[in-house]
N, C-alpha and C positions, 0 to 999 in steps of 0.2 A: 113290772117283771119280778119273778121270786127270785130269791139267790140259787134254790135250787136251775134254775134255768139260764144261770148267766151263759154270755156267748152261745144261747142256742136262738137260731131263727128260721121262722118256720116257714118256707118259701114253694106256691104251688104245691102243697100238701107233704111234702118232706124236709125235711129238717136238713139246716147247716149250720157249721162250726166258726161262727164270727169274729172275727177280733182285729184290734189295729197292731201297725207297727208301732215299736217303742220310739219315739223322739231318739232318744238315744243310738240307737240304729237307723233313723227315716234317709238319710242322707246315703246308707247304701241300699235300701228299697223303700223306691218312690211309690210303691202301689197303696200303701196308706191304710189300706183294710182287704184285709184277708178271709178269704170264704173257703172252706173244703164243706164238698155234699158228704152229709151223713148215710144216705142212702136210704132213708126208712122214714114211715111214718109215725114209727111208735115213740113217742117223747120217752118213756123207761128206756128202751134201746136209746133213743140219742145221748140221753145221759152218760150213758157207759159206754159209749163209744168218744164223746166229749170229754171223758175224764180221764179216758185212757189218751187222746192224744194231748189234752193241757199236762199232766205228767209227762207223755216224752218233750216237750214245749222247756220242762222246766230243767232237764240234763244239763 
């Protein structure tokens, strides 16, 4: 996987936004890995919509 691609996977031909919970937090969400649909199939578009929400991520 590039770095450009990280947390993106590309599921039944559109893309989603992957990533686990922090050990740090696991113990108040047990769901361990997290998915939001990107809605598209265009990898350019998932990027920027994956980077906009890994920024609100990082507030």
């Amino acid at each position: 996987m590039r770095e450009a691609d990280k947390y993106l996977e590309l599921f039944r031909g559109r893309w989603r936004y992957v990533w686990r919970v922090p050990k740090a937090v696991s113990n108040l969400d047990t769901r361990g890995k997290l998915q939001i649909a990107l809605v598209t199939s265009s990898l350019d578009v998932a990027r920027i919509r994956r980077d906009a929400m890994e920024d609100a991520d990082t507030l």
